[in-house]
Backbone as CSV, one residue per row, in Angstrom:
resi,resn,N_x,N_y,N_z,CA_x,CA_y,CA_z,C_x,C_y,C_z
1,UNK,81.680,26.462,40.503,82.633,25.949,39.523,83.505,27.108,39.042
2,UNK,84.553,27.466,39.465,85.644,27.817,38.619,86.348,28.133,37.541
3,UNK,86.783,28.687,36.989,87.849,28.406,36.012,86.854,29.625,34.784
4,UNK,87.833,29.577,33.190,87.778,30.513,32.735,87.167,30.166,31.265
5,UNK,86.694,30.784,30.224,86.089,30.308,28.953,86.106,30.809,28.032
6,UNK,86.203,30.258,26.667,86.548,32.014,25.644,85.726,30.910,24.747
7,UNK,85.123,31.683,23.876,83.844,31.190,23.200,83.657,32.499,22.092
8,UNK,84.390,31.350,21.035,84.400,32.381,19.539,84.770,33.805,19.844
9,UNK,85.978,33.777,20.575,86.919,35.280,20.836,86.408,35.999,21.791
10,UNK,85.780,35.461,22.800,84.886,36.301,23.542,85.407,35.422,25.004
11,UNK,86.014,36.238,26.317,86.626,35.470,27.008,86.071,35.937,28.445
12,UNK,85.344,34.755,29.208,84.813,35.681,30.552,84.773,34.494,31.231
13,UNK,84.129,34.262,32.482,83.867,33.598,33.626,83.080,32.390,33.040
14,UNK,83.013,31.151,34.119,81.735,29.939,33.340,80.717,30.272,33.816
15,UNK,80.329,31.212,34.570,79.246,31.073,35.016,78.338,32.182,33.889
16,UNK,79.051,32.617,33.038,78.453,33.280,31.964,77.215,32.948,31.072
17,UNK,76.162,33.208,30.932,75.565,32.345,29.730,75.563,32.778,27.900
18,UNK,76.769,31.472,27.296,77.127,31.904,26.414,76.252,32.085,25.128
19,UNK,75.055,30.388,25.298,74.600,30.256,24.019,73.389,30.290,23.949
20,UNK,72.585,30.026,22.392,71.167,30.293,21.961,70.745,29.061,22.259
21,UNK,69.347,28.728,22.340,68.808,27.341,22.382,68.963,26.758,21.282
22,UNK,69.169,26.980,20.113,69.157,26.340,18.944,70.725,25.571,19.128
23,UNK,71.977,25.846,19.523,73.203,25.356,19.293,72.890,24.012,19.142
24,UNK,73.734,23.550,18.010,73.375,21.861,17.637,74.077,21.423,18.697
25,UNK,75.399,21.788,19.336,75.923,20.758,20.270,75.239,20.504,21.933
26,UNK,74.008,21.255,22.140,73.219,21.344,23.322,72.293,20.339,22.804
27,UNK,71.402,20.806,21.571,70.802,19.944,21.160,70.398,18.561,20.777
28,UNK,71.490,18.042,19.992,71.960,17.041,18.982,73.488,16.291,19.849
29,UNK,74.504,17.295,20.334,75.408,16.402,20.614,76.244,16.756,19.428
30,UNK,76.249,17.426,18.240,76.669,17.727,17.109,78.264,18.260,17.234
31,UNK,79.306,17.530,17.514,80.482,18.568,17.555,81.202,17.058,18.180
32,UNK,82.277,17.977,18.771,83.546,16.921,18.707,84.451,17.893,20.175
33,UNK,85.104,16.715,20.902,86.004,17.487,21.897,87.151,16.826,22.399
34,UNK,88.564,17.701,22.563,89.468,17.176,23.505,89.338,17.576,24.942
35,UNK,89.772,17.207,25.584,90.303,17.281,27.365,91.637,17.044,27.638
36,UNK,92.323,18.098,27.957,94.132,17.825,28.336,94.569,18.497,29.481
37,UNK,95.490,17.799,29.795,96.682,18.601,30.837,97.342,19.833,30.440
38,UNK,97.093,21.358,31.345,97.916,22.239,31.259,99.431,22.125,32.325
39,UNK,100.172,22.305,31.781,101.621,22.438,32.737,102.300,23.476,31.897
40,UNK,102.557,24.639,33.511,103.114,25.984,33.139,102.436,26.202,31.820
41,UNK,101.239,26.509,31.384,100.762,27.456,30.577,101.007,26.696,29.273
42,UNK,101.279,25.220,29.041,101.693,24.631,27.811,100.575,23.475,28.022
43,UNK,99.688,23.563,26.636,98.965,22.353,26.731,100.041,20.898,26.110
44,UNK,99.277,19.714,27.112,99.972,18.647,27.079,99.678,17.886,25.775
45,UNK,101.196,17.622,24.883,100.309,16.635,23.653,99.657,17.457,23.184
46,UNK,99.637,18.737,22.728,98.468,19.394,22.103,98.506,19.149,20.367
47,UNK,99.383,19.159,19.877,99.307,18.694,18.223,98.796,17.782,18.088
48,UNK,98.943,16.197,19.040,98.433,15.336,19.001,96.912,14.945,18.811
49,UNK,96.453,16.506,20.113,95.102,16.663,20.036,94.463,17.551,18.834
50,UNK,95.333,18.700,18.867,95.037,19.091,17.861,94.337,18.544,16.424
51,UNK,94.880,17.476,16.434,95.541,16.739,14.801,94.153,15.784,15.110
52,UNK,93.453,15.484,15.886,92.044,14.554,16.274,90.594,15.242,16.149
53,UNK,90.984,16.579,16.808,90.044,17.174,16.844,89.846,17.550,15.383
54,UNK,90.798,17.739,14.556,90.639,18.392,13.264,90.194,16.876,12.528
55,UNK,90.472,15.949,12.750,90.096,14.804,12.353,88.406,14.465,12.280
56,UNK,88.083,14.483,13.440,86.864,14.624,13.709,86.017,15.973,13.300
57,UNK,86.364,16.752,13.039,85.507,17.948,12.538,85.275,17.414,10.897
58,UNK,85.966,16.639,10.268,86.734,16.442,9.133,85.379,15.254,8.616
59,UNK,85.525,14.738,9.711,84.874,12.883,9.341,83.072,13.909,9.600
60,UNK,83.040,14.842,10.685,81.301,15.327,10.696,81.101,16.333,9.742
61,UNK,81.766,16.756,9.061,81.678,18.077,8.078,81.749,19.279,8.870
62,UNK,81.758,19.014,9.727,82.072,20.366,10.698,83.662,21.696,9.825
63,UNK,82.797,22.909,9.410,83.862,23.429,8.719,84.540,24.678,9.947
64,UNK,85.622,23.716,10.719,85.671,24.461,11.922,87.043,25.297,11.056
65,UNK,87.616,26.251,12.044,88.320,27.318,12.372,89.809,26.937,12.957
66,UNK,90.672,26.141,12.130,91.857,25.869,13.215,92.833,27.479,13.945
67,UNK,92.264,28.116,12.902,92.741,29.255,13.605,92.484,29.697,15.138
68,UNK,91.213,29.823,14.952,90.541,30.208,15.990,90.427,29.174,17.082
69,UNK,90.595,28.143,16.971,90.581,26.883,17.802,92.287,26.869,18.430
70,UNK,93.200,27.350,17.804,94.490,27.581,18.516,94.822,28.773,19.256
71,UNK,93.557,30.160,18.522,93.886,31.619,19.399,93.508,31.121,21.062
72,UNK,92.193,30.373,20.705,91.393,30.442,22.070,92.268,29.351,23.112
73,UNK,92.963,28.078,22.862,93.994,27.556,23.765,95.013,28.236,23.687
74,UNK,95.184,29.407,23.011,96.994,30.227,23.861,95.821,31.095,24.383
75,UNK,94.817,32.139,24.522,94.736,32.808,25.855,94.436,32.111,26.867
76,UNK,93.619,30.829,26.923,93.498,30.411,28.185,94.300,29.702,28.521
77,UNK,95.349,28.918,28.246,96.768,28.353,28.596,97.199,29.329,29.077
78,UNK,97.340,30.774,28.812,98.406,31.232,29.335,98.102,32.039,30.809
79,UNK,96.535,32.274,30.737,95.793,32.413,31.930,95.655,31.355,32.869
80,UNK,95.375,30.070,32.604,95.396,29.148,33.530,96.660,28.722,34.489
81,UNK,97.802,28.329,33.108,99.061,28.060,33.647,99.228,26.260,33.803
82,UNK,98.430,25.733,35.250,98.160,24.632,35.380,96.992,24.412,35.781
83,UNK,96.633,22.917,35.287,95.177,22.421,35.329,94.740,21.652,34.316
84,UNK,93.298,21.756,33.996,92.872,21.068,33.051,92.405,22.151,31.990
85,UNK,92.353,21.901,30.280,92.021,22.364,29.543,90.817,21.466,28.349
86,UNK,89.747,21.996,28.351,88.696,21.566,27.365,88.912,21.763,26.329
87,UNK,88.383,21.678,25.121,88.246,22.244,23.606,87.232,21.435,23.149
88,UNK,86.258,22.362,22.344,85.168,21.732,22.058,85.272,22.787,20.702
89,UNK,84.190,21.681,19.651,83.766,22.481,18.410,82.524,22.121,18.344
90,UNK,81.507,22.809,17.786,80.208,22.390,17.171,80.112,22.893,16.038
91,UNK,78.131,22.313,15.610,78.547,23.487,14.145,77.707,24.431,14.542
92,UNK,77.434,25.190,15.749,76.750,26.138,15.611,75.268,26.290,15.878
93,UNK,74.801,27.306,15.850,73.551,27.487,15.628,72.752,27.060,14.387
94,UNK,71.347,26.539,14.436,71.015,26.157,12.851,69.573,25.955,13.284
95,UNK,68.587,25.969,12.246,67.323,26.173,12.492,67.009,24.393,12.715
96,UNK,65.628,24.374,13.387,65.317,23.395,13.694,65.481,22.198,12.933
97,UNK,66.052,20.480,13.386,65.645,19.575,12.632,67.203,18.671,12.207
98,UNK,66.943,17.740,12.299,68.645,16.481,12.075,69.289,17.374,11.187
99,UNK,68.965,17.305,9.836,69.605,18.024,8.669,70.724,19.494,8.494
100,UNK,71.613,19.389,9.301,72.785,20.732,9.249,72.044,22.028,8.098
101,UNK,72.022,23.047,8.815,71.471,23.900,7.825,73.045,24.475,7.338
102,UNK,72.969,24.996,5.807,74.773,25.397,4.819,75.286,26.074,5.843
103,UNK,74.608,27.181,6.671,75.452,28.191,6.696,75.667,29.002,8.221
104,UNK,75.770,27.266,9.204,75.485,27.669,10.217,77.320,27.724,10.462
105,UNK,77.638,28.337,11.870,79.241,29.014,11.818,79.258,28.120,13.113
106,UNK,80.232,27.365,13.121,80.590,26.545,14.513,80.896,27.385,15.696
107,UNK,80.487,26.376,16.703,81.024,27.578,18.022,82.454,26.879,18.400
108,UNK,83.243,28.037,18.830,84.256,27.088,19.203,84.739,27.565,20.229
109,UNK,84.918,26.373,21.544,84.963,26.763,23.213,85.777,26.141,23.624
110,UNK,86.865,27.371,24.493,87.564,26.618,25.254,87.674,27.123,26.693
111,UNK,87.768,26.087,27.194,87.375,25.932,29.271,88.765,25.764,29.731
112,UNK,89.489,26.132,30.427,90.218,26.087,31.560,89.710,26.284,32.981
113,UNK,90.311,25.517,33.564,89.968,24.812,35.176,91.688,24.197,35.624
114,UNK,91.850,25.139,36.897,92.959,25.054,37.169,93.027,24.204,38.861
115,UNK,92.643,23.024,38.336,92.771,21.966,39.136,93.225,20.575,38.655
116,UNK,93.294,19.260,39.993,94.156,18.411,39.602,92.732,17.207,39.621
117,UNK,92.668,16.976,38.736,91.403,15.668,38.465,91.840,14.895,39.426
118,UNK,93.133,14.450,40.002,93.164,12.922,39.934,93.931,13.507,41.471
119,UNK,93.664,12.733,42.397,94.891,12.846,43.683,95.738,12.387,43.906
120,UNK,97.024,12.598,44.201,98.175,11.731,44.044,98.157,10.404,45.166
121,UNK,97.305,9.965,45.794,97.333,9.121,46.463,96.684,7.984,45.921
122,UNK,96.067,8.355,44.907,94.858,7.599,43.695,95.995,6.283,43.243
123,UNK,97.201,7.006,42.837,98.252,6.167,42.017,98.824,5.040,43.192
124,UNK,99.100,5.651,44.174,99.157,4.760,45.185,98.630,3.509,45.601
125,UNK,96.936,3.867,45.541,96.166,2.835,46.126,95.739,1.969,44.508
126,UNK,95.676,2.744,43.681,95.098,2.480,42.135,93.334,2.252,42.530
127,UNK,92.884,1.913,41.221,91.020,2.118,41.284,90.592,1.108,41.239
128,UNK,89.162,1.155,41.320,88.378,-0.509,41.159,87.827,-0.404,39.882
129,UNK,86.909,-1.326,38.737,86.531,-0.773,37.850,85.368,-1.907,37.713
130,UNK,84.200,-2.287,36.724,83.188,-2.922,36.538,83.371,-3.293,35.509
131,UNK,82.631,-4.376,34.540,82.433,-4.751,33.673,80.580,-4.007,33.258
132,UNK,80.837,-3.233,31.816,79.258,-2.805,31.474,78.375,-3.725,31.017
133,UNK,77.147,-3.636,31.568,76.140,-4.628,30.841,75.473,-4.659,29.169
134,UNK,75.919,-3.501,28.493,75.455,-3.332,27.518,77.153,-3.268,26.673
135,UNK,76.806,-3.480,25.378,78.375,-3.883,24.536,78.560,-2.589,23.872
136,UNK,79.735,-2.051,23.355,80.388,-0.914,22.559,80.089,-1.724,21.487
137,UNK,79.506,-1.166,20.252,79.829,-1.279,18.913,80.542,-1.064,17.679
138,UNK,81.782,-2.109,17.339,82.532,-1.640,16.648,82.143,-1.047,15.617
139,UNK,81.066,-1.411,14.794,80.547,-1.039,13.619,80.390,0.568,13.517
140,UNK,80.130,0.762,15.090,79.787,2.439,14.780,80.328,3.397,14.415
141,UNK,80.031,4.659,13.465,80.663,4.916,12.766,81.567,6.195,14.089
142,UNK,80.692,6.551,14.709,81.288,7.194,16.253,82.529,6.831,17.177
143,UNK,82.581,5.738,16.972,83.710,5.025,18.025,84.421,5.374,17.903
144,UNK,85.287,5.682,16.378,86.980,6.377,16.567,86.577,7.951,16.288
145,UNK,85.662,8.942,16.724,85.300,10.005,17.313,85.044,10.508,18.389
146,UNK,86.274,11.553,18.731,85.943,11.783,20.077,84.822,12.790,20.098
147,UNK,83.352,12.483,19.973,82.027,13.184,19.771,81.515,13.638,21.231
148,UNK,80.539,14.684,20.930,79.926,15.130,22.510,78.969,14.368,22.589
149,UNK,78.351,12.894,21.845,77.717,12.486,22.277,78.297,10.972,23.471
150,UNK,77.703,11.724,24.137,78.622,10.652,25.586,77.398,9.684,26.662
151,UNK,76.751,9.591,25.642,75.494,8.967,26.596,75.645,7.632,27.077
152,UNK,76.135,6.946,26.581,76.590,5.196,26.055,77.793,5.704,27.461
153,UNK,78.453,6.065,27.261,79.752,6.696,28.507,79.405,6.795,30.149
154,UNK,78.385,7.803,29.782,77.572,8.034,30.670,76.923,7.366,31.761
155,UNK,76.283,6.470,31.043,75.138,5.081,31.517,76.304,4.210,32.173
156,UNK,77.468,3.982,31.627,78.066,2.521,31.888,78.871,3.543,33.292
157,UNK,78.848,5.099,33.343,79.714,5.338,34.497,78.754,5.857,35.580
158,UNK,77.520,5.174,35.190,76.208,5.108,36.380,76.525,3.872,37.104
159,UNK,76.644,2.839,35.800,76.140,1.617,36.559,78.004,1.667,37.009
160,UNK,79.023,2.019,37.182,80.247,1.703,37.645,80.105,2.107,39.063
161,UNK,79.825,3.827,39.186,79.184,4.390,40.210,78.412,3.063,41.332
162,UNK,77.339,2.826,40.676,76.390,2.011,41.166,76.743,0.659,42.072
163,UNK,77.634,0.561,41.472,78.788,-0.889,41.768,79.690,-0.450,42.491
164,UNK,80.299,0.590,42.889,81.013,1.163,43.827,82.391,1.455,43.026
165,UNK,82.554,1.414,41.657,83.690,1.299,41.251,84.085,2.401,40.362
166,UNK,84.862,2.977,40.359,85.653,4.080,39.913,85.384,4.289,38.133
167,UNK,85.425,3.023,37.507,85.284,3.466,35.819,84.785,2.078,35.789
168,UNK,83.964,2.367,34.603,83.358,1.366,33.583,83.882,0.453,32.368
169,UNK,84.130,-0.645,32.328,84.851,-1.582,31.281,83.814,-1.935,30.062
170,UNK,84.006,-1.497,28.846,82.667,-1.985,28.162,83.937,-3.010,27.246
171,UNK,82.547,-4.639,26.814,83.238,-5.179,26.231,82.192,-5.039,24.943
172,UNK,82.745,-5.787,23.612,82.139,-5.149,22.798,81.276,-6.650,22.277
173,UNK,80.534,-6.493,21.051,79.397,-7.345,20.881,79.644,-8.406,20.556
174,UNK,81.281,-8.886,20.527,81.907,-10.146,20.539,82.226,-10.455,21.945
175,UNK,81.911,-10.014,22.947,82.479,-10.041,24.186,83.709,-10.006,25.066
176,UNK,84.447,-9.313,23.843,85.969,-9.006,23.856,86.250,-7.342,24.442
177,UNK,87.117,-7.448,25.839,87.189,-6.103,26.030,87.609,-4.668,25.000
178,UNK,87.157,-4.345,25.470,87.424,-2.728,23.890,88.152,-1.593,25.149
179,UNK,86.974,-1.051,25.927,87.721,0.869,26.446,86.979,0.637,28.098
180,UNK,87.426,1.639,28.520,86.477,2.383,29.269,85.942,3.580,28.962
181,UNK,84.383,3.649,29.903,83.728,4.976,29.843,84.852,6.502,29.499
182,UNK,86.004,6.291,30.114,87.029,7.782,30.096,88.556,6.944,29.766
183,UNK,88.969,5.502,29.179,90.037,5.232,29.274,90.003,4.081,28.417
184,UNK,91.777,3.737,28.546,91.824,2.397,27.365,92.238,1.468,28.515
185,UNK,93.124,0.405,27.877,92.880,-0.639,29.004,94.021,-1.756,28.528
186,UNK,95.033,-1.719,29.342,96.248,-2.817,29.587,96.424,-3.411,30.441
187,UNK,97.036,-4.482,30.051,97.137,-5.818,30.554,98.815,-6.309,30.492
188,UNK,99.575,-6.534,31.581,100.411,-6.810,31.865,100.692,-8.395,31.988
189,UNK,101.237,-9.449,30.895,100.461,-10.747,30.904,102.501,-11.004,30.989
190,UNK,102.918,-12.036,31.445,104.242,-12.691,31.312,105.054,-11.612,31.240
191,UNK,105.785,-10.388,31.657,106.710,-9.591,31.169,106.027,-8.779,29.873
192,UNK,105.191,-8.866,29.371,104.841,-8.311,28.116,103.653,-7.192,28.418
193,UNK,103.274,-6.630,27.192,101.843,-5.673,27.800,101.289,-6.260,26.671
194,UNK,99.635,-5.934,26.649,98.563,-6.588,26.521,97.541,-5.159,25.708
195,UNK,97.078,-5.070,24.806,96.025,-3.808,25.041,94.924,-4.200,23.683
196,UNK,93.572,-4.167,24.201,92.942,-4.412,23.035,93.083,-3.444,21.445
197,UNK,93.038,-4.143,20.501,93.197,-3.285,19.542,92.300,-2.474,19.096
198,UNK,92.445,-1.403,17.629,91.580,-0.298,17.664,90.327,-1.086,16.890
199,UNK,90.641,-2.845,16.140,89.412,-2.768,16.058,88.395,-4.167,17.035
200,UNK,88.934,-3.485,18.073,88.012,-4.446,19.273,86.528,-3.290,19.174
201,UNK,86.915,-1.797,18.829,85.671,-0.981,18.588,86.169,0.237,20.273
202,UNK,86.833,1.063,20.000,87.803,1.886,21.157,88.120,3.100,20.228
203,UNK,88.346,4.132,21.183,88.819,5.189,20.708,90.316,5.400,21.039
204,UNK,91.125,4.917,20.218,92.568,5.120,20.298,93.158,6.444,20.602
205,UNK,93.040,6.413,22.202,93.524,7.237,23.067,95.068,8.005,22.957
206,UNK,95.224,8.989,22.968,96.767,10.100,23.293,97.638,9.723,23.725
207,UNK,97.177,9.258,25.202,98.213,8.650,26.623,98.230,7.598,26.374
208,UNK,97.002,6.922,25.179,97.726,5.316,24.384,98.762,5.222,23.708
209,UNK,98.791,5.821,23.088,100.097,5.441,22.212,100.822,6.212,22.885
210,UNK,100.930,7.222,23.774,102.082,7.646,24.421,102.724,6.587,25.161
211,UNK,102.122,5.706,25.804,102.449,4.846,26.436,103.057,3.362,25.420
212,UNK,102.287,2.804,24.755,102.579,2.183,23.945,104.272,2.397,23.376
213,UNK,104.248,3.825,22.927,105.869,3.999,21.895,106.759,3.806,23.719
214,UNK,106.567,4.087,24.878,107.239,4.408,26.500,107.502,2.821,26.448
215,UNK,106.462,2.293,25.711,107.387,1.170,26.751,108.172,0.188,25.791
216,UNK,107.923,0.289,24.757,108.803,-0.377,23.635,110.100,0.493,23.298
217,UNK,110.219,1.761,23.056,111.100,2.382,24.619,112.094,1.294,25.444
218,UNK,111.597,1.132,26.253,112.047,0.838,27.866,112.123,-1.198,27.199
219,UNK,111.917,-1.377,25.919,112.375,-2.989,26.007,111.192,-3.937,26.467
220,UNK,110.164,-3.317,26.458,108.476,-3.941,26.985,107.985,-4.284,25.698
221,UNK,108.018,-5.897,25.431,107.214,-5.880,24.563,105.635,-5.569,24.314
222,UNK,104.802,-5.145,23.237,103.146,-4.875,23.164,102.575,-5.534,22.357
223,UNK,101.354,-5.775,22.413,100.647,-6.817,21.722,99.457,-5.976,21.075
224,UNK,98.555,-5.586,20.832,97.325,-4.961,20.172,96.927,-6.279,19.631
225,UNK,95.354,-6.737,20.176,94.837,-7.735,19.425,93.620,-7.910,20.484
226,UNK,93.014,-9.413,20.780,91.343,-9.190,21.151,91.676,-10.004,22.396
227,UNK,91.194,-8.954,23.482,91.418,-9.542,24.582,89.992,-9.684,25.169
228,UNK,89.645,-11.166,25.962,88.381,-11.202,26.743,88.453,-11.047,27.881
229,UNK,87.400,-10.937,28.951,87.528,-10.507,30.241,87.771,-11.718,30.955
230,UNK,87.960,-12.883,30.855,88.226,-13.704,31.550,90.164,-13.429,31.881
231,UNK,90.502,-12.296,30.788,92.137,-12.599,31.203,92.348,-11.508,32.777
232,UNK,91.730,-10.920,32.943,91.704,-10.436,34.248,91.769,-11.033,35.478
233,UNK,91.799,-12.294,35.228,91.937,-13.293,36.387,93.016,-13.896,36.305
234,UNK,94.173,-13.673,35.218,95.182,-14.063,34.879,96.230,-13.251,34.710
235,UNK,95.861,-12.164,34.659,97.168,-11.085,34.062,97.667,-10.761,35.775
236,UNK,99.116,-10.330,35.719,99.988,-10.119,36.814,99.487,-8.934,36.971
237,UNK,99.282,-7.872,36.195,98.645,-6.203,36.666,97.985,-5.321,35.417
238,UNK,97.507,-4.453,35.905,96.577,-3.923,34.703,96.527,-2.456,35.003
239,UNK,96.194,-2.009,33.941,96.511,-0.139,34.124,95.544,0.812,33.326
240,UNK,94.974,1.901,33.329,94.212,2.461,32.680,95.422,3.671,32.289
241,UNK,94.658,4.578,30.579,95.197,5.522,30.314,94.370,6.380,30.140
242,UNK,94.459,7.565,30.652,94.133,8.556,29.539,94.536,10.083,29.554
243,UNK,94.253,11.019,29.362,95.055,12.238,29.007,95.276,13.086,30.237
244,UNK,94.253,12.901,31.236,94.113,13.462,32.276,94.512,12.345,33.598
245,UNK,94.722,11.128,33.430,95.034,10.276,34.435,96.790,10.124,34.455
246,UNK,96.768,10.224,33.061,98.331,9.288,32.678,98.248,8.024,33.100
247,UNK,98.667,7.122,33.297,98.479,6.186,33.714,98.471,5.611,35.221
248,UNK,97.408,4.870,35.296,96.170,4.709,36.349,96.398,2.814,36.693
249,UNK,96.851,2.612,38.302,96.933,1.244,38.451,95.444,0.553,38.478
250,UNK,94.902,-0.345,37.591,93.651,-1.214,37.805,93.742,-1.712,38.943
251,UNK,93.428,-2.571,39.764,93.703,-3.182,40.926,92.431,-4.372,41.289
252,UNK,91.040,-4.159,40.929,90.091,-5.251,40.683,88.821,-4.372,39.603
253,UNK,88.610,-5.978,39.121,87.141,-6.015,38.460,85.594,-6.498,38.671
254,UNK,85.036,-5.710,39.265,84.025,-6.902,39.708,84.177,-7.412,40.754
255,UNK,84.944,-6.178,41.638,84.980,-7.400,43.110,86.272,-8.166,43.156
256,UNK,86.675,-8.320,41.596,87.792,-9.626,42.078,89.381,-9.190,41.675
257,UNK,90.289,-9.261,42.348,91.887,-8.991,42.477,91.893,-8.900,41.089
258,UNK,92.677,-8.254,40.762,93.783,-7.786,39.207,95.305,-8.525,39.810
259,UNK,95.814,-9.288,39.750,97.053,-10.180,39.882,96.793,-9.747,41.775
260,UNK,97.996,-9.031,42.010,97.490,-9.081,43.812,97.097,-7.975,44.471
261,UNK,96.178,-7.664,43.712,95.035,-6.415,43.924,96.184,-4.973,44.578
262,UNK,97.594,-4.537,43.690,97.846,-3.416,44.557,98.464,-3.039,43.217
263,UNK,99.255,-1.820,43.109,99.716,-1.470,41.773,100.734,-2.451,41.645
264,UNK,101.352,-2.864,40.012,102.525,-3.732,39.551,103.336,-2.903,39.528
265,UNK,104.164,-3.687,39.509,106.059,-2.962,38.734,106.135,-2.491,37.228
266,UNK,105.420,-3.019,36.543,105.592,-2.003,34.997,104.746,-1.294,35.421
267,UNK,103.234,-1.433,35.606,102.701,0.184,36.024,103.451,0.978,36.333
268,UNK,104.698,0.718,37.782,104.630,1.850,38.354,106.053,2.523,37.509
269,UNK,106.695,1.239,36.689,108.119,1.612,36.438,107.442,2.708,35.214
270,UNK,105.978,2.740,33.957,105.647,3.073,33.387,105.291,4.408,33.880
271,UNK,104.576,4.614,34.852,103.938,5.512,35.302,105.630,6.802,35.997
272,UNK,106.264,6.492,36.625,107.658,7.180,36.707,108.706,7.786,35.687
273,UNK,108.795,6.642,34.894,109.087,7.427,33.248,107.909,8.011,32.376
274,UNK,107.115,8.208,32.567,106.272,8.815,31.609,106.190,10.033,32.228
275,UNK,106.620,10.300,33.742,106.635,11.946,33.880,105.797,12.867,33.822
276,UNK,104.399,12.131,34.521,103.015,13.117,34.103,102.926,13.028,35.689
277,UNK,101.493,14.031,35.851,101.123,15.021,34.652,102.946,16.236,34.509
């Protein structure tokens, strides 16, 4: 594995070993993270992310460092150039046990990897995706946190795996679609777009509302409200977002066609003006 890491001002190789066994975010999951596009040495949307991550440090008590959380994405932005960029916060080291000890000091890490997640032929053919057997919970207080705990993520991009399909669809405990395991989720219904809202129980994604303001923009009307999975058998085309995909043609669920199982015309007219990565 590749690529480069700076960890609380300290900047070397990944294959380094940075931390103590105690770190709550090894432990516990305790911390919070973005994932973005570098182009020419400029992270993509980064205030955007910025402005989440500080959100989330905010909502866990995490008393992070925006300083230091912006030194460490300008040296490795400017080392990477292009690729992908991580950012992670925790709170640190802390003695054993749930309970945050006062005076533990967050770690704060950032990864560059100067590669392309996605292949450009991906957009071409677009992905397959599953429906999860277990439901997202809106109630949770996690859902609009982008947290390192990714287990629930995880599981549903086993069983997608498992199914032969590229990402995981979780619907939530009303049986109304919400996200995917790594993405949000539109629906192209009559000329209009389609996208469940933030409280179907989803993490209101970057490249969501980037897309969202793109196409109202471009004269596309949008809807935000509760969509079930039966409209997948009805919608003309469907698209995934997220920070590292940009937008991603759906193409089936479960085996079965997304309108005529190949990318649509707003996908692709969306995906051309939006100018990613």
């Amino acid at each position: 594995m590749s690529g480069i890491a700076w960890v609380n001002g300290e900047i070397g190789d990944l294959a380094n070993r940075w931390f103590g066994v105690l770190e709550r975010g090894f432990i516990y999951g305790d911390g919070v993270f973005e994932t973005l596009r570098l182009r020419d040495g400029f992270p993509q949307d980064w205030d955007d992310h910025l402005r989440r991550l500080c959100q989330g440090c905010l909502a866990l008590k995490i008393p992070y460092s925006r300083d230091d959380v912006e030194a460490g994405v300008a040296e490795v932005a400017a080392r990477i150039g292009n690729g992908v960029l991580r950012v992670t916060v925790t709170r640190g080291e802390s003695p054993r046990g749930l309970l945050p000890y006062p005076d533990s000091r967050p770690t704060v890490v950032v990864v560059g990897q100067g590669e392309d997640p996605y292949p450009g032929d991906l957009y071409e053919r677009g992905i397959h995706a599953c429906l999860i057997s277990f439901p997202r919970n809106p109630h949770s207080p996690l859902v609009r946190i982008k947290s390192l705990n990714c287990l629930e993520n995880i599981l549903g991009r086993m069983e997608a795996a498992a199914a032969g399909a590229q990402e995981g669809l979780f619907c939530n405990i009303w049986g109304e679609v919400a996200e995917g395991t790594t993405s949000n989720v539109f629906f192209v219904i009559k000329e209009r777009i389609v996208t469940p809202s933030p409280d179907s129980g989803l993490l209101s994604g970057i490249m969501r509302a980037r897309v969202i303001f793109l196409a109202k923009e471009l004269g596309i009307p949008v809807t935000e409200g509760r969509v079930l999975p039966g409209e997948f058998l009805r919608v003309q085309e469907a698209f995934l977002t997220n920070s590292l995909m940009g937008i991603m043609p759906l193409v089936s669920v479960d085996g079965r066609k997304v309108g005529k199982g190949i990318p649509g015309p707003v996908t692709d007219l969306l995906h051309r003006r939006l100018e990613f990565p």
